[in-house]
C-alpha positions as CSV (number, residue, x, y, z in Angstrom):
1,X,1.2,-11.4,-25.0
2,X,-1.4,-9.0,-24.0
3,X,-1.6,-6.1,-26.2
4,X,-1.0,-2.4,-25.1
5,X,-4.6,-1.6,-26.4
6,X,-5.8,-4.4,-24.1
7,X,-3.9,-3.0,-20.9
8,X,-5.0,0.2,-21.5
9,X,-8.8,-0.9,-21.3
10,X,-7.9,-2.9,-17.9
11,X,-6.8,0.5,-16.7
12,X,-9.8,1.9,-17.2
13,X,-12.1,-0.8,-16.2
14,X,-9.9,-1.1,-12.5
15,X,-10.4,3.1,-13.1
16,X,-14.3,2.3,-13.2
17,X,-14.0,-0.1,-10.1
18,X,-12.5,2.2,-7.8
19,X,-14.9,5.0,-8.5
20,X,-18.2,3.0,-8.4
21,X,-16.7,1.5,-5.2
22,X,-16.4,5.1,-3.8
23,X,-12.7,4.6,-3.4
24,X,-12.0,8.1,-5.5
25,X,-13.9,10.7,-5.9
26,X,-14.0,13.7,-8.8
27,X,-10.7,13.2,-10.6
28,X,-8.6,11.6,-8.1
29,X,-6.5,8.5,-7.5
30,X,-4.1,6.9,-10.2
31,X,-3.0,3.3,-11.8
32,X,-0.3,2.6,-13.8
33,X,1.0,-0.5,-15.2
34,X,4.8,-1.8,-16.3
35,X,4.8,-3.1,-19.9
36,X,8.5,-2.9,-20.9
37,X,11.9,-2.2,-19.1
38,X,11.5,1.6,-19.7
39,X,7.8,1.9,-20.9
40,X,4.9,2.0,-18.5
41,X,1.0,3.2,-18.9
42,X,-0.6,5.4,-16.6
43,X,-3.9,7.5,-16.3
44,X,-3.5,11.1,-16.6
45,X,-4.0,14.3,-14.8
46,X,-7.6,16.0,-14.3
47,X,-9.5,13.0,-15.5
48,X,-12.4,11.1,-13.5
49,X,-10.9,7.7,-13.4
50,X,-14.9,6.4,-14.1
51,X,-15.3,7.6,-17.3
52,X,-11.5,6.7,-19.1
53,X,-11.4,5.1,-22.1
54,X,-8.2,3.7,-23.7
55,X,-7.2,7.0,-25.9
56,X,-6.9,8.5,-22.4
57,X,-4.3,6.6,-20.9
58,X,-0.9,7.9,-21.7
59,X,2.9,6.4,-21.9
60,X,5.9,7.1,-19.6
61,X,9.4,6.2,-19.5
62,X,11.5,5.2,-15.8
63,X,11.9,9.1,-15.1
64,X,8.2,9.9,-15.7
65,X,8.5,11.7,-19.0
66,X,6.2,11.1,-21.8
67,X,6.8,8.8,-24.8
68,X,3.0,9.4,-25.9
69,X,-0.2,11.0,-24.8
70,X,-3.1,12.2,-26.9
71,X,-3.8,15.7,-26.9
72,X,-5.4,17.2,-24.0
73,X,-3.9,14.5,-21.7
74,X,-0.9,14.4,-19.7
75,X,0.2,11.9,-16.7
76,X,-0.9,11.6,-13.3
77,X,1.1,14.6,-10.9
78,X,1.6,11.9,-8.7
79,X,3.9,9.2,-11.0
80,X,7.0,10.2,-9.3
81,X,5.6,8.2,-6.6
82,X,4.7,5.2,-9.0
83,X,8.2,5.4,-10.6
84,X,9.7,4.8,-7.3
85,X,8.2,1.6,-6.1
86,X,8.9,0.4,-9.9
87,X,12.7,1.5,-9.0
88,X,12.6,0.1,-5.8
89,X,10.7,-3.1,-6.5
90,X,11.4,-4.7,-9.8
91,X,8.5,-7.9,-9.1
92,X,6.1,-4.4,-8.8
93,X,4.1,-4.5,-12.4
94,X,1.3,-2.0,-11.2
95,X,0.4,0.8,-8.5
96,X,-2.8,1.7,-8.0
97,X,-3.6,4.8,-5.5
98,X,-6.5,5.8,-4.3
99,X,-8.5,7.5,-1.2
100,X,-10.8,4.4,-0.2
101,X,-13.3,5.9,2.6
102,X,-12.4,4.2,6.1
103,X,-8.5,3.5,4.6
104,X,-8.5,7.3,4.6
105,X,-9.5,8.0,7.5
106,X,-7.3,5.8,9.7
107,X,-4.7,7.3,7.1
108,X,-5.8,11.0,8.7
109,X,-6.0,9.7,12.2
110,X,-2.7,8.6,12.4
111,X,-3.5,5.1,13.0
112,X,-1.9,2.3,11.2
113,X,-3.7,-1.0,10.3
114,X,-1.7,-3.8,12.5
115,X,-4.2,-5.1,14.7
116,X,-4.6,-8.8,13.5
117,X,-8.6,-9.4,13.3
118,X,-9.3,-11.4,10.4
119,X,-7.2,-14.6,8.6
120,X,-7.5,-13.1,5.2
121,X,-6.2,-9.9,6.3
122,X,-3.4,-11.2,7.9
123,X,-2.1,-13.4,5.1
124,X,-3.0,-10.9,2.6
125,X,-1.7,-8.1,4.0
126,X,0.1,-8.4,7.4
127,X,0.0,-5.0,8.5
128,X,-0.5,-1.7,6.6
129,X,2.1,1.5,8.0
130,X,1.4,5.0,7.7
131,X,4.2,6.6,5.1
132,X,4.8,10.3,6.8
133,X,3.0,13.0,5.0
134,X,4.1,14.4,1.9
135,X,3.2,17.4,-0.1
136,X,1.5,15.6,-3.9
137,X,3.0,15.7,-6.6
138,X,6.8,16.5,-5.1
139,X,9.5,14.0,-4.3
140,X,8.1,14.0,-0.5
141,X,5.5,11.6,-1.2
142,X,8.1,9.1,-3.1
143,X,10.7,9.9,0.1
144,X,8.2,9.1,2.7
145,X,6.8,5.8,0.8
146,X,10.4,4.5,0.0
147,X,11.6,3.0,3.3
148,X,8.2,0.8,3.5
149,X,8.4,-0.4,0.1
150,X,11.0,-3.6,0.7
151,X,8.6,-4.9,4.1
152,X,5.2,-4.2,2.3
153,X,2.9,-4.1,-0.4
154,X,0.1,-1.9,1.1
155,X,1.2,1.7,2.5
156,X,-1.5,4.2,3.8
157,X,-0.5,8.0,2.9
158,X,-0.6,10.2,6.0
159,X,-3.7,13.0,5.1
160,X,-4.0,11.2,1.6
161,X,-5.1,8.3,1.3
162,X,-3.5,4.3,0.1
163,X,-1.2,3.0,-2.1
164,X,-1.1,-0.6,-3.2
165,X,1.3,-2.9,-5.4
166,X,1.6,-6.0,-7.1
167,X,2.6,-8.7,-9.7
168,X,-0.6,-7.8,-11.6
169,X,-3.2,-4.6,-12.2
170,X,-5.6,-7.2,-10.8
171,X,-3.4,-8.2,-7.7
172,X,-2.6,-4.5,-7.3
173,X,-6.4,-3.5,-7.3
174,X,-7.8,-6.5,-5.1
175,X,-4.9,-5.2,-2.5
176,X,-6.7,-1.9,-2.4
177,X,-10.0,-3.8,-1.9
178,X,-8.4,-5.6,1.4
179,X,-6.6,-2.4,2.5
180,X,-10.5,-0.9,2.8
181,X,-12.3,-3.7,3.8
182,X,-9.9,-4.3,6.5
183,X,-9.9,-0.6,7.9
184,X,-13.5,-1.0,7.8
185,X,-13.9,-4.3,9.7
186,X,-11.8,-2.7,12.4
187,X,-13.6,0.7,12.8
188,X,-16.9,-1.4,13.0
189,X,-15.2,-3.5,15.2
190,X,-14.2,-0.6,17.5
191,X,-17.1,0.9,17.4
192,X,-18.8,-2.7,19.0
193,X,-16.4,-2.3,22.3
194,X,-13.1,-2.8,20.1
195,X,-11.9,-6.1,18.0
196,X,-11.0,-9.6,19.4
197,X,-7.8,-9.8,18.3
198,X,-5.9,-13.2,16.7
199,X,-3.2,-14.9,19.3
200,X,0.2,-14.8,18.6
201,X,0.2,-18.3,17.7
202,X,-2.7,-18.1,15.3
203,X,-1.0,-15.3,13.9
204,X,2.3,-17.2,13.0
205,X,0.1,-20.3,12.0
206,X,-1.5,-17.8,9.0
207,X,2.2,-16.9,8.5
208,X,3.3,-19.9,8.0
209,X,0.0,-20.7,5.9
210,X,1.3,-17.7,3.7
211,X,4.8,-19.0,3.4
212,X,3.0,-22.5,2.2
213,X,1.3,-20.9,-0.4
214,X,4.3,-19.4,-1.6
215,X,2.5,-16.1,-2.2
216,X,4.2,-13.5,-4.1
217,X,5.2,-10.0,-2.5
218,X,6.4,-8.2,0.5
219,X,5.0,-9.3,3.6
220,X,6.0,-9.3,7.5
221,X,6.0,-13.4,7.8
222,X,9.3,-13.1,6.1
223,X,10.2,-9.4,7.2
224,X,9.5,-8.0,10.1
225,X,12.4,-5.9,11.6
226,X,10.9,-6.2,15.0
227,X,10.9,-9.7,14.9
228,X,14.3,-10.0,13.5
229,X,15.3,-8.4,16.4
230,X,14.1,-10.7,18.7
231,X,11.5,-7.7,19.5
232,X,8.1,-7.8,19.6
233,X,6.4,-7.9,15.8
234,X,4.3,-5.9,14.9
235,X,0.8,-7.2,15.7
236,X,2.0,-7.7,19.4
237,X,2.5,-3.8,19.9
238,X,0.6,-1.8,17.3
239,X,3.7,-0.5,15.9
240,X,3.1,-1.6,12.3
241,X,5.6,1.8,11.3
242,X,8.4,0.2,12.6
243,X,8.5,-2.5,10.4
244,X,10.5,-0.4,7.7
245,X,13.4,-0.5,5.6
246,X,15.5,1.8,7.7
247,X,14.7,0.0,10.7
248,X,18.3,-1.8,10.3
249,X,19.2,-5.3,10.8
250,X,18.9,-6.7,14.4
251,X,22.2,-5.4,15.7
252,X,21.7,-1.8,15.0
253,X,18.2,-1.5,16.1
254,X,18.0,2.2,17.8
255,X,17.2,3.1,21.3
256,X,14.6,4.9,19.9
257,X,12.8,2.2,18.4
258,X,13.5,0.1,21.7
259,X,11.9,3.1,23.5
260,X,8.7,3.4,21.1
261,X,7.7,-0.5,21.9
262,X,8.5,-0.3,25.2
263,X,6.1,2.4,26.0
264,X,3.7,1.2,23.3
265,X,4.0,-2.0,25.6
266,X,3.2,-0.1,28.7
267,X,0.6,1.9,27.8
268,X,-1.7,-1.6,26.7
269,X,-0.9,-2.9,30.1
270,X,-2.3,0.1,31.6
271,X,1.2,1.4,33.3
């Protein structure tokens, strides 16, 4: 069994990572890890996450509170929002947040990551939705993030920045990794005269790839609300924010929702 000393330095190598890669900058973004029912490690507040050491991580219970922290440290602001994927997903055994660069930005833009362009993307990740803005550090952020956390294990954070979850810290990190190197493939992409996207059918054969694996986590091969509703999913009309948990089952899908694909729909055939 791996020592808390040992998770602790994980954190802060996987802290190191994410600021060398540019994915934080000053003191922002935050990691935490489960260790017991009740017990969890996290980085704390006002801290560069590439320069931690071990003494700096600090302990929380379920609620957020602290069980221990050095002096001079206290937890992230933003574990209310780490405490509720735990709540929501017990598989979850670390969060990692950060602002990756191009993530970010299509974060800001309003633009969520469901255009299918690359195999690894698609069974990694399916699509990434855009969790409405929330003000840090409040129960907004937590709110907003909720009803996406049974469909995915990627959220971008409207004005903010990602939000990635896993089995493992290392599962949880290398999610980030694909959540940025996906948004960057397609602004580069865009930027060329826009992406060639997969087919339908390749799309379900990476699907059912992923399902053969037997890969861990959320993911919209198994999900998808839209598809579930004998609608299109979410790669066929760029609606990746529909795919949520308070979508409904099939039979109570809203007008609304009916009405957003529709006219998604329209507007790519140019009517």
């Amino acid at each position: 069994m791996t020592s808390e000393y040992e998770i602790k330095k994980q954190i802060c190598e996987i802290g190191k990572r994410i600021y060398d890669k540019g994915m934080v900058a000053a003191n922002d973004g935050n990691i935490s890890v489960k260790i017991g029912d009740n017990q969890f490690l996290c980085t704390p507040t006002g801290v560069s996450k590439g320069f931690m050491t071990p003494e700096f991580i600090c302990k929380v219970d379920g609620e957020g509170k602290v069980i221990q922290a050095n002096p001079g440290f206290k937890p992230s602001s933003e574990i209310k929002m780490h405490m509720r994927v735990y709540k929501k997903r017990p598989d979850v055994k670390a969060v990692v947040h950060a602002h990756p660069l191009y993530a970010t930005g299509f974060a800001i833009a309003g633009i969520p990551l469901s255009q299918p362009i690359m195999p690894e993307a698609v069974i990694a990740l399916g699509c990434v939705p855009i969790a409405e803005y929330g003000t840090p550090s409040t129960e907004e952020i937590p709110d907003a993030v909720e009803k996406y956390l049974q469909h995915f294990d990627a959220v971008l954070l409207e004005n903010h920045g990602a939000l990635t979850f896993s089995d493992s810290l290392l599962n949880a990190y290398h999610k980030m990794e694909s959540v940025e190197f996906y948004a960057r493939l397609l602004y580069i992409s865009n930027q060329l005269g826009g992406p060639k996207e997969l087919s339908k059918a390749q799309v379900e054969r990476l699907y059912e790839i992923r399902r053969q694996f037997g890969l861990k986590g959320k993911h919209p091969a198994n999900l998808c609300v839209n598809n579930k509703a004998g609608l299109p999913g979410c790669y066929s009309t760029g609606l990746c924010n529909t795919c949520s948990a308070d979508a409904g089952d099939a039979d109570n899908v809203s007008e609304d929702l009916v009405a957003q694909i529709t006219k998604k729909v329209m507007e790519q055939l140019g009517k």
